[in-house]
N, C-alpha and C positions, 0 to 999 in steps of 0.2 A: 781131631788129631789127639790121638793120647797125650802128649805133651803138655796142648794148652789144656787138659784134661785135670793132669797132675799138678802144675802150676794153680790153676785155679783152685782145688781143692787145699792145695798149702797155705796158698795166700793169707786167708783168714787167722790160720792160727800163729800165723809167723808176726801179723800186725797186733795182732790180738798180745804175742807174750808179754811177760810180767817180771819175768827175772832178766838178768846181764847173762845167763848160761843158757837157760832156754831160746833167747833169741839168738845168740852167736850158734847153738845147734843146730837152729831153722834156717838163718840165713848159709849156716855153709852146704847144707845139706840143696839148696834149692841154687846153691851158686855152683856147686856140683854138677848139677842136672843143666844149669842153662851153659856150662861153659861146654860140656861134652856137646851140646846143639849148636854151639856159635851165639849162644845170643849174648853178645858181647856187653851191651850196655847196662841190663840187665843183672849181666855176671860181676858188671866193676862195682855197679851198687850196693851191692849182695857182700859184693868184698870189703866193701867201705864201711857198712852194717858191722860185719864178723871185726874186720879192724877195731871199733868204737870201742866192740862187746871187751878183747883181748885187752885193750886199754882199759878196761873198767871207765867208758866213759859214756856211760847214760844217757846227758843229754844228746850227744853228737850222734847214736846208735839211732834215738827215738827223732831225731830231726829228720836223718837221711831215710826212717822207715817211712816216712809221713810223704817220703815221693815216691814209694813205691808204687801203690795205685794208677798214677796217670801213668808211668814208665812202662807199667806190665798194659796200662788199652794201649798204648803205642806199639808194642811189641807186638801184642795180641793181633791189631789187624796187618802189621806187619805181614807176621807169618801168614796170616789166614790170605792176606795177597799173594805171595810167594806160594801159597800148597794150589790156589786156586790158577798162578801160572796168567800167560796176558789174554787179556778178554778178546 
């Protein structure tokens, strides 16, 4: 699925930034994408991310990035159940 496609390939650099601009850029850009899909939990983290950044609040941005990882496998097989429909 292009989706989990494009997610994955963002991921890295979004955990990866270095500035309060660059990541409020990555996360809104990627909370964009999951809100138009429904992935809602996802999308509120991403918002909570961008929140921190707009606050100029550092530590609270890089706390809430550091759950991103397990949230996106949750979501991950989520979907991959859902596209693959009931066995």
């Amino acid at each position: 699925m292009a989706l989990i496609q494009r997610i994955e390939a963002d991921l890295p650099a979004l955990l990866a930034a270095s500035t309060v601009s660059d990541l409020q850029t990555r996360a809104h850009a990627m909370a964009g994408l999951c809100g138009i899909f429904g992935i809602d939990r996802l999308y509120a983290l991403l918002g909570e991310i961008e929140s921190a950044c707009k606050d100029d609040d550092w530590l609270k941005a890089q706390d809430t990035v550091e759950l991103l990882p397990e949230i996106w496998q949750q979501t991950r097989t989520a979907l991959r159940q859902k596209i693959a429909g009931p066995a």
